[in-house]
C-alpha positions in Angstrom: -0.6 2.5 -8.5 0.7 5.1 -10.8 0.5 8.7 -10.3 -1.9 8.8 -12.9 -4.7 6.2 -11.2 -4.0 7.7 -7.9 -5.7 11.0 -8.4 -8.1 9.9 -10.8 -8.9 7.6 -7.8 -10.0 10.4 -5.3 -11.5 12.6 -8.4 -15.4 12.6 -6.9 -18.4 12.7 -8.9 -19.3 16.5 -9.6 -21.6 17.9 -12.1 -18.8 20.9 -14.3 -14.6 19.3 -13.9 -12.3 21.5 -14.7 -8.8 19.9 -15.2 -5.8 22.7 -14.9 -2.9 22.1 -16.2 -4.2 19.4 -18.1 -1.7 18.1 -20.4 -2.3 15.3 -22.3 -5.9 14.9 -20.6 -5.6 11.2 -19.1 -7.8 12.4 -16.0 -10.7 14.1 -17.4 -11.0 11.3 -20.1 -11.5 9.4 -17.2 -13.6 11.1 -15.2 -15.6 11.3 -18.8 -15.8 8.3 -18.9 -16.3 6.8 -15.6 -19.5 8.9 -15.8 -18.6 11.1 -12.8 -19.2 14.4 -14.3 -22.2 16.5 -17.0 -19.4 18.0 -18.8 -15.3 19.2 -18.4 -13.4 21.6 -19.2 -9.7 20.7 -20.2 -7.4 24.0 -19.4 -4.0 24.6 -20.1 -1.5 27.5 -21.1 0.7 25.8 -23.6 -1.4 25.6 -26.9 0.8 22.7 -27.6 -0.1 20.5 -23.7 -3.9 21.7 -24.7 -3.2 20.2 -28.3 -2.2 16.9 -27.0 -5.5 16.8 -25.1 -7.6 18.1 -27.8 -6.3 15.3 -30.2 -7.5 12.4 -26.9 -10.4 13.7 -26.2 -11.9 14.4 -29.7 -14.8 12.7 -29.4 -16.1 14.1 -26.3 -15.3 18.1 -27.5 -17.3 17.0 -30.7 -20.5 16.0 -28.5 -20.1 18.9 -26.5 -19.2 17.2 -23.4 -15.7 18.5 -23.4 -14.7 22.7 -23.6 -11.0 23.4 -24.5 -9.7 26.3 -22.8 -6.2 28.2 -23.5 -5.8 30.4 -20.4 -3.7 30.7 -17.7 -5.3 29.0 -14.2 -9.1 28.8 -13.9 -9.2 31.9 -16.5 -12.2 31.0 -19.0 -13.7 28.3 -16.8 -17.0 28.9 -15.5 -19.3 27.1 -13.0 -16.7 24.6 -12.2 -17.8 22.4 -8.7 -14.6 20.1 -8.5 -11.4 21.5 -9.8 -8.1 19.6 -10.0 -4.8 20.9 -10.3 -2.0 18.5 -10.9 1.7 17.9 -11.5 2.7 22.3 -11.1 4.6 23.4 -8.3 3.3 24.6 -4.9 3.7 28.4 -5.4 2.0 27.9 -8.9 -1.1 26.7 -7.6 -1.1 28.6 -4.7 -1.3 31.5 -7.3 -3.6 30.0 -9.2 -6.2 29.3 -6.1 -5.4 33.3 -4.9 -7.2 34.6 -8.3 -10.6 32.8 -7.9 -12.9 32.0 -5.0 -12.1 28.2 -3.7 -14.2 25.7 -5.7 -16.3 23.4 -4.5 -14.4 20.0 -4.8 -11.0 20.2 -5.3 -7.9 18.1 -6.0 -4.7 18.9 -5.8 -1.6 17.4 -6.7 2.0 20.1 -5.8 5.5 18.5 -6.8 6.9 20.7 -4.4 6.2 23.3 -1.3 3.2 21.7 -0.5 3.4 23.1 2.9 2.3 26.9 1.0 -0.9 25.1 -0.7 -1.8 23.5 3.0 -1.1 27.3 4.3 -3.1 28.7 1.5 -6.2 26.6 1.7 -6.7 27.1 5.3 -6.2 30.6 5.2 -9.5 30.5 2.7 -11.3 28.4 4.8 -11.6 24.8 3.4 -12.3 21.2 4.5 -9.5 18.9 3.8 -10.4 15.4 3.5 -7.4 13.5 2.1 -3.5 14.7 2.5 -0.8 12.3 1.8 2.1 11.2 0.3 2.4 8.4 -2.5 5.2 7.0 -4.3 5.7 6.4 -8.3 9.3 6.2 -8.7 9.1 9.5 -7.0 7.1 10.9 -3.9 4.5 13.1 -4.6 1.7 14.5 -2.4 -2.2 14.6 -3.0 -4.6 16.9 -0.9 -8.3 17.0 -1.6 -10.8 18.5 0.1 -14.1 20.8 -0.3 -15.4 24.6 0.9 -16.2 26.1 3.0 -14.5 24.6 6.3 -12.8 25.7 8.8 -9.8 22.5 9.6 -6.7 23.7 11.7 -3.5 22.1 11.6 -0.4 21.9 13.6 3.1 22.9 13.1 4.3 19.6 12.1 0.9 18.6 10.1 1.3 21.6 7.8 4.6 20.6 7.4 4.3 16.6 6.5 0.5 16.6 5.8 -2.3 15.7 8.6 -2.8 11.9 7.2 1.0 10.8 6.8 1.4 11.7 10.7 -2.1 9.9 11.8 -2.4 7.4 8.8 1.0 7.3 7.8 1.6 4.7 4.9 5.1 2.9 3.1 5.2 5.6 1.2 5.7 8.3 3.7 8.0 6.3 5.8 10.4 5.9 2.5 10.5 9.2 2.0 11.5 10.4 5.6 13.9 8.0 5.5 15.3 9.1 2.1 15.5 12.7 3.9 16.5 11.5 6.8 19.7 10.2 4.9 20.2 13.7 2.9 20.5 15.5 6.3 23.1 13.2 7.4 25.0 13.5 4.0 24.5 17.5 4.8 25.8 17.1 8.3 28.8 15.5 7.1 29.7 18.3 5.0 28.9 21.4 6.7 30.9 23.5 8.4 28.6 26.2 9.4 27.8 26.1 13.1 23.8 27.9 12.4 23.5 25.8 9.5 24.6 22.7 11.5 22.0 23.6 14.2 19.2 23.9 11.7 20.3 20.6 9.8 21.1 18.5 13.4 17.1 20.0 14.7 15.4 18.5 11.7 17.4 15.4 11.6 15.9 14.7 15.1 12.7 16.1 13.9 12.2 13.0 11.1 14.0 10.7 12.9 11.4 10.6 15.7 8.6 10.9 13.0 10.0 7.4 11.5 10.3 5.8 14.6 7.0 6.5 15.7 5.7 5.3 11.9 7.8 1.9 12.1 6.4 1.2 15.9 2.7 1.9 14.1 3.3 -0.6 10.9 
């Protein structure tokens, strides 16, 4: 599946979406369409991204089902149950989550430092339901979930996500091995003794994690 249907495929029925970061729209014209929510809101900061899903979605803002919102984050978006972020980096949602109490519902899709949003959210208190990895000519992580909760999670599952270490997938194994061969490439051409260590520990680190993945698959 594309990156695209993946998240629209754990987008649950709610009664306000809020889509942040929206771009072009593609997942709240679906979630419009598959009848999951009353009404959306479309959010973005670029007047041009918000643009692009103005022009797709022009039917739905006529009727009234659709709000367009200019703002940075959740600013302007009100009464929101199920809130999806998607395709910003870790430390920009992260920000985003720290300037609004936790929705409902919410998905979340970080291209990078994904361990910080898995710190964040349990520091608030929240329910995860769903954290993996999936592949789309790149690897990109997903993490839903709901509040309150109260989940804990260990070193290693904050670091790789809770479900790629007791569900792990394809996915998840091609990227640890794609890592696993950058840390080799790394070892090869470092010098540094500390840096050495710290490359050589989490060489050992993933390659025990794949070998316990290929003995499961």
């Amino acid at each position: 599946m594309d990156r695209i249907s993946v998240i629209c495929a754990h987008i649950p029925a709610c009664r306000i979406f809020a889509d942040i970061g929206c771009d072009h729209g593609y997942c709240t014209a679906y979630v419009l369409e598959k009848g999951l929510c009353e009404k959306a809101y479309v959010s973005d900061i670029s007047a041009a991204c918000l643009k692009k899903a103005e022009t797709l979605l022009h039917n739905e803002i006529a009727a009234g089902r659709c709000m367009p919102v200019c703002a940075d984050g959740l600013d302007g978006v009100r009464d929101a149950d199920c809130v999806l972020i998607a395709g910003m980096g870790g430390e920009e949602i992260v920000h985003i989550l720290e300037r609004a109490p936790i929705p409902e519902r919410f998905v979340l899709q970080p291209m990078r430092n994904t361990e910080k949003v898995r710190r964040h959210l349990l520091a608030r208190g929240v329910h995860i339901e769903a954290d993996f990895t999936f592949e789309d000519g790149k690897f990109y992580d997903l993490i839903t979930g709901s509040s309150p909760g109260a989940d804990e999670y260990s070193r290693f599952e904050l670091r790789y996500g809770r479900d790629n270490l007791k569900s792990p997938g394809i996915a998840f194994l091609r990227k640890v091995r794609k890592e696993t061969g950058m840390l080799r490439e790394a070892l090869a051409a470092s010098a540094n003794r500390e840096q050495r260590e710290s490359l050589l520990a989490r060489l050992h680190e993933l390659e025990a994690i794949s070998d316990a993945i290929e003995e499961r698959l």
